[in-house]
C-alpha positions in Angstrom: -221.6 -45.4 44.0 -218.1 -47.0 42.7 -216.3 -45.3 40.2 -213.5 -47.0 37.9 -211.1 -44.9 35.8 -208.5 -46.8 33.5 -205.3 -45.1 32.1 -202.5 -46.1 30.5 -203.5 -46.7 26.5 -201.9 -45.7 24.0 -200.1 -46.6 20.5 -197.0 -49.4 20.4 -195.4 -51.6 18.0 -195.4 -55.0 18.0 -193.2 -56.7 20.6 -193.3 -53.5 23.2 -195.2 -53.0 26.4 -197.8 -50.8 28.0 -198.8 -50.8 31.8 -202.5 -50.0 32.2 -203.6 -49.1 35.3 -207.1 -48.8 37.3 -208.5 -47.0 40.0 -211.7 -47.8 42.2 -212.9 -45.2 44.2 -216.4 -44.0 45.8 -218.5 -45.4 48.5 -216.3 -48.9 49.5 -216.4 -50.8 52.2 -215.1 -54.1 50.1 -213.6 -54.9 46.9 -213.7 -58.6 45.7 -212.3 -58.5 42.5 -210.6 -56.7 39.9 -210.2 -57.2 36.6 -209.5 -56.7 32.9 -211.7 -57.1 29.9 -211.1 -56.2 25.8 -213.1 -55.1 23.2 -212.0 -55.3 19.7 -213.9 -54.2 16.8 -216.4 -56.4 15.7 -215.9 -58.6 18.5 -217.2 -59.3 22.0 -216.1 -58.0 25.2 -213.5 -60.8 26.2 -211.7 -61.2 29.7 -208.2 -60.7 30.3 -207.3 -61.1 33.3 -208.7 -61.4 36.5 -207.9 -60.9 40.4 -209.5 -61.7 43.9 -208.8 -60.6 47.3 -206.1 -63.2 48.3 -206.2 -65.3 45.2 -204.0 -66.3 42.4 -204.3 -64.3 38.7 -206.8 -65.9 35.9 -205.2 -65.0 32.5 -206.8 -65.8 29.0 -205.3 -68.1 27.3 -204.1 -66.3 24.4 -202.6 -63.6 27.0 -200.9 -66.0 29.3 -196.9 -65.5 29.7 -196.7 -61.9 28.4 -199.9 -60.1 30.7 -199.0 -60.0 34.0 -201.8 -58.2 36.5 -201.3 -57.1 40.1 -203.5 -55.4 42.7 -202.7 -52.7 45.4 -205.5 -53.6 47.9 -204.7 -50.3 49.9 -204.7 -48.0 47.0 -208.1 -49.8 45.4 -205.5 -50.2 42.1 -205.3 -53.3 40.1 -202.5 -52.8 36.7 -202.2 -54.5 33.5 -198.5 -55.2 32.4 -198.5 -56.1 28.8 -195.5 -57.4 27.4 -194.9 -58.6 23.8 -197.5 -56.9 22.3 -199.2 -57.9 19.1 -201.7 -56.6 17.1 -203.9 -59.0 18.0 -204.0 -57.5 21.2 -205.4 -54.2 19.8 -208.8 -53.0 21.4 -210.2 -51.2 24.1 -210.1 -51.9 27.4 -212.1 -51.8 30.6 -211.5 -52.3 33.6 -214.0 -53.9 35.8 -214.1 -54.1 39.9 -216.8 -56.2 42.1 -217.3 -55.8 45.9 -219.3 -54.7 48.7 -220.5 -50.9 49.2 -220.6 -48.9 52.2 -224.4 -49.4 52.2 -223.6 -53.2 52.2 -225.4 -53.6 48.7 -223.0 -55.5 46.1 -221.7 -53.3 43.2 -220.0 -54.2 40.0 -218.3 -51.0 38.2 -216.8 -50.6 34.7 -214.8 -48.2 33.7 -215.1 -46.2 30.4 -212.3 -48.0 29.0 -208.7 -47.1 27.1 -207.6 -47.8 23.6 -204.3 -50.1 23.0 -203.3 -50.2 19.4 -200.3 -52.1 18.6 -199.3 -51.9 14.7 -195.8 -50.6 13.2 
C-alpha cells in the first residue's frame, strides 16, 4: 500500500502565501504523477495542479501565475506554493499520487487532505 500525508494548511489573509507539502510513502517501486486537488464547501473536488515524472506542470486556470508546484522525485515529495491568496482559494486540499507498486499492481493514493482558509 501507498500512503499520502499533506501538511502545510492553515489560516492567511488575502494576498499571502502558504507552501503545502506531500509525502508518498509505502510499498513503491514507481511514482507517475503527483498532484493537487481542492474541495470547497458545496463544491466538487477540482484539480489544482498537476505533475508527471519528467513533464511540465498543469495548473488550473484560475490558479495559473500565483500556484507554483514542484516535485522531489528522490524524497517521493511534490509541494504547493501558493502565492496571492484569495478567498476564493479557500478549501481543503488533497493531495493525490499515481504510480506503480512494488507488487507491480498500479495504485492511485489520496491523502486525507489540509484546510487553507484565506479571509482577513
Amino acid at each position: 500500500q501507498v500512503q499520502v500525508v499533506e501538511s502545510g494548511g492553515g489560516l492567511v489573509q488575502p494576498g499571502g502565501s502558504l507552501r503545502l507539502s506531500c509525502a508518498a510513502s509505502g510499498r513503491i517501486f514507481r511514482i507517475d504523477a503527483m498532484g493537487w486537488y481542492r474541495q470547497a464547501p458545496g463544491k466538487q473536488r477540482e484539480l489544482v495542479a498537476t505533475i508527471r515524472s519528467g513533464g511540465m506542470p498543469n495548473y488550473v486556470d484560475s490558479v495559473k501565475g500565483r500556484f507554483t508546484i514542484s516535485r522531489d522525485n528522490a524524497k517521493n515529495m511534490v509541494y504547493l506554493q501558493m502565492n496571492s491568496l484569495t478567498p476564493e482559494d479557500t478549501a481543503v486540499y488533497y493531495c493525490n499520487a499515481e504510480g506503480i507498486e512494488s507488487s507491480l499492481r498500479r495504485f492511485t493514493s489520496w491523502g486525507q487532505g489540509t484546510q487553507v482558509t484565506v479571509s482577513s
